[in-house]
C-alpha positions as CSV (number, residue, x, y, z in Angstrom):
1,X,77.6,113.8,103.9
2,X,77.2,110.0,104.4
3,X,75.8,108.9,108.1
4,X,78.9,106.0,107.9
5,X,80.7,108.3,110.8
6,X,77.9,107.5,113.6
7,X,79.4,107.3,116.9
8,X,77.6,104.7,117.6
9,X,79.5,102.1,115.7
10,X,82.6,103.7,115.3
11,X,86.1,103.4,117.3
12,X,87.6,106.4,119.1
13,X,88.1,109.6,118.4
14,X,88.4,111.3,114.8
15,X,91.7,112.3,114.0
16,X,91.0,114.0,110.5
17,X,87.4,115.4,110.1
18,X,85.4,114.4,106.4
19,X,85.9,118.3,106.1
20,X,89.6,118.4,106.2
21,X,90.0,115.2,104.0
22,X,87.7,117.1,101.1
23,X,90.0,120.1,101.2
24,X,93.1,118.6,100.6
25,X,92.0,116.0,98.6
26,X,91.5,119.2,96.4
27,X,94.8,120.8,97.5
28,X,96.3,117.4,95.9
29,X,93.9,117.2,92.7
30,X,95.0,120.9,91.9
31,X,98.8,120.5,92.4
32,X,98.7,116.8,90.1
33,X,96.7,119.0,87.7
34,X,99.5,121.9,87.3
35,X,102.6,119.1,87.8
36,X,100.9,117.4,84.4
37,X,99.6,120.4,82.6
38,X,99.2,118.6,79.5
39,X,100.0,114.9,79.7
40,X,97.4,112.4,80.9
41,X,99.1,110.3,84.2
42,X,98.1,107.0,85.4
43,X,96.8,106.5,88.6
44,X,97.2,103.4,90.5
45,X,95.5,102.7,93.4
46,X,96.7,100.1,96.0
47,X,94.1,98.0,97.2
48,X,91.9,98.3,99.5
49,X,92.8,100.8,101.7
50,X,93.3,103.7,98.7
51,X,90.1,103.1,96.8
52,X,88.6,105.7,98.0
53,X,90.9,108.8,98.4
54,X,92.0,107.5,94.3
55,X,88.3,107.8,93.7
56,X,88.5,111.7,95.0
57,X,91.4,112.1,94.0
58,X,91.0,111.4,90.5
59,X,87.5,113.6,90.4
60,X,90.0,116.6,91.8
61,X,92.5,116.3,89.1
62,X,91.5,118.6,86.1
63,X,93.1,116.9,83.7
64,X,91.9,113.0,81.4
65,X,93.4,110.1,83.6
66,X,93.8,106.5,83.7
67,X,93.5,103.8,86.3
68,X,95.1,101.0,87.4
69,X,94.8,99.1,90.7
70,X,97.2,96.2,92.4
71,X,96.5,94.5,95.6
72,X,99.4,93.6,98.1
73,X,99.2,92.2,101.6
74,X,101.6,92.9,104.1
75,X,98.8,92.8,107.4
76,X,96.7,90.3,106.4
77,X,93.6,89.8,109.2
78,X,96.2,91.6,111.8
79,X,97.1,95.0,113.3
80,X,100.8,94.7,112.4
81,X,102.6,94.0,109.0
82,X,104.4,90.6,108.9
83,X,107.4,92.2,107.3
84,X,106.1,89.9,103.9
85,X,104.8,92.0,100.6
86,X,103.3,90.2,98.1
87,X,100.9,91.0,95.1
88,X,97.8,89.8,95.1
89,X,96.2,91.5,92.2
90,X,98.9,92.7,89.6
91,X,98.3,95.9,87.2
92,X,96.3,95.3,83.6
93,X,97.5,98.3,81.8
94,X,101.5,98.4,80.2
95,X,103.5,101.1,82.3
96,X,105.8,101.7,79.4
97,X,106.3,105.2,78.5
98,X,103.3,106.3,80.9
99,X,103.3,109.2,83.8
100,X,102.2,106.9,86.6
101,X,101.2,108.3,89.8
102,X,101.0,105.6,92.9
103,X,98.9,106.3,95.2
104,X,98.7,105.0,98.6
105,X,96.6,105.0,101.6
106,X,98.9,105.6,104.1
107,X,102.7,105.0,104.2
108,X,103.8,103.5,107.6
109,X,107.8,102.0,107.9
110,X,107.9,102.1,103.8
111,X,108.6,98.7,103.6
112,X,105.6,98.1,101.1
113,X,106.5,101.4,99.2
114,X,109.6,100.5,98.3
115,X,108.9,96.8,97.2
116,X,106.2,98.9,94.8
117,X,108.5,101.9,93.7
118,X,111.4,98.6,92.8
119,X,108.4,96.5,91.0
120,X,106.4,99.8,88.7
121,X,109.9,100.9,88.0
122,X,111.4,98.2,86.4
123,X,108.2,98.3,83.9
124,X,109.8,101.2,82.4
125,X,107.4,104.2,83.0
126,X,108.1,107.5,81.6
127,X,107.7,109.1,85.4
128,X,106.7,107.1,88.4
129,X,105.4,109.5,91.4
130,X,104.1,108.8,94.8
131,X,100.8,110.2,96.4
132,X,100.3,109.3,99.8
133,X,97.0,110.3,102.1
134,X,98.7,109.9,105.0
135,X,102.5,109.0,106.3
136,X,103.3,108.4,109.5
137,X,105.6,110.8,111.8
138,X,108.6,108.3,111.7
139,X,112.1,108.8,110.2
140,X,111.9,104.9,108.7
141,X,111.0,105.8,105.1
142,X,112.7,107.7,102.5
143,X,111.0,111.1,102.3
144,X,112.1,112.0,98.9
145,X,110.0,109.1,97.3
146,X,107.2,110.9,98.5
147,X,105.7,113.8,95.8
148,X,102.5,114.7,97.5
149,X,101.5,114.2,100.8
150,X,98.1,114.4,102.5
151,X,98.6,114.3,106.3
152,X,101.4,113.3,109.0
153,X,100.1,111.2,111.2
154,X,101.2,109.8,114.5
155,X,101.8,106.1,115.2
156,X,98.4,105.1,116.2
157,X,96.1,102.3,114.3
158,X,93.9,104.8,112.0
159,X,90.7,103.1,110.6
160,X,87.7,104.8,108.0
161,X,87.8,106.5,104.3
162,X,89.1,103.4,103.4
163,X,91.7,102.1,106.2
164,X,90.5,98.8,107.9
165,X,90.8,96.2,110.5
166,X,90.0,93.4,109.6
167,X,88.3,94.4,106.8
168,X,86.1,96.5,109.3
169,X,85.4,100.5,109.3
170,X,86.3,101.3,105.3
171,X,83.4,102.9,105.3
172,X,83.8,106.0,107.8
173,X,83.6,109.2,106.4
174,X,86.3,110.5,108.4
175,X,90.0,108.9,109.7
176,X,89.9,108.2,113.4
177,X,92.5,106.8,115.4
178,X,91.0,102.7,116.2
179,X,90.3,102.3,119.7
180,X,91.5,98.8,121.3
181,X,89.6,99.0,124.4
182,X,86.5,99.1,122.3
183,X,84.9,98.6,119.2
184,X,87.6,97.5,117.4
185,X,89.0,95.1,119.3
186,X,89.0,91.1,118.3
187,X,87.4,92.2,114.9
188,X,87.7,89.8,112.8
């Protein structure tokens, strides 16, 4: 597929392969599809980091959606959270009465999860469902809020198909785990 995945700009070593994410990117489309046999969900991506597994995602699920997108910071130009979330691009569409899938890029202590779940929930949504790409191997976040997961992953700083640093890396085809002694390192 795309060339973004050269070596020769990207840090360490690839954790999940373009291959794998296709497949259960699929895996996911096709058990949404069956879970709303018949309705129409909305999909909101959190920004940036889910753009793209929402934009597979949504082209793997058989059935008419919706999308929506907010924007919250919690990292900011840094490698670990502040603790802080706070919106910086709120939904357009009314969540009233709608099946509304959230779907995240990766769910690390669930700090930023939760302060989403609260915040979609009080909007009144017929169903409100989480669909994570990736959630860290920690026992910090509460499992049952998670519907569908992608991948476990371990505790390392992943970066590419849409996860960052510093705004750096989106654009790898592939999830690799970012290496500090190298590449990524004082990006900025």
């Amino acid at each position: 597929m795309g060339s973004a995945s050269s070596d020769s700009f990207a840090p360490g070593r690839v954790l999940i392969a373009e291959e794998d994410l296709a497949t259960r990117v699929a895996e996911l489309g096709a058990s949404i599809t069956a879970d709303y046999a018949g309705r129409a969900p909305l999909l909101i991506g959190v920004l940036k980091g889910a753009f793209m597994f929402m934009s597979d995602l949504a082209r793997a699920v058989d059935l008419p959606v919706e999308f929506d997108f907010m924007a919250v910071s919690s990292y900011g130009h840094s490698t670990r959270s502040s603790g802080v979330v706070r919106i910086v691009k709120d939904l357009d569409l009314d969540l009233a009465d709608r099946d509304v899938i959230l779907v995240e890029d990766i769910v690390d202590s669930g700090l930023t999860l939760n302060y989403l779940r609260k915040n979609l929930l009080a909007r009144n949504p017929a169903s409100l469902e989480v669909c994570a790409l990736l959630v860290r191997d920690s026992d910090v976040y509460d499992e049952d809020s998670l519907r569908y997961v992608g991948f476990r992953v371990p505790d390392d700083f992943l970066v590419g198909y849409g996860l960052d640093v510093a705004e750096r890396f989106r654009n790898l085809t592939e999830i690799r785990v970012l290496d500090t002694d190298g590449a990524g390192e004082g990006a900025a």
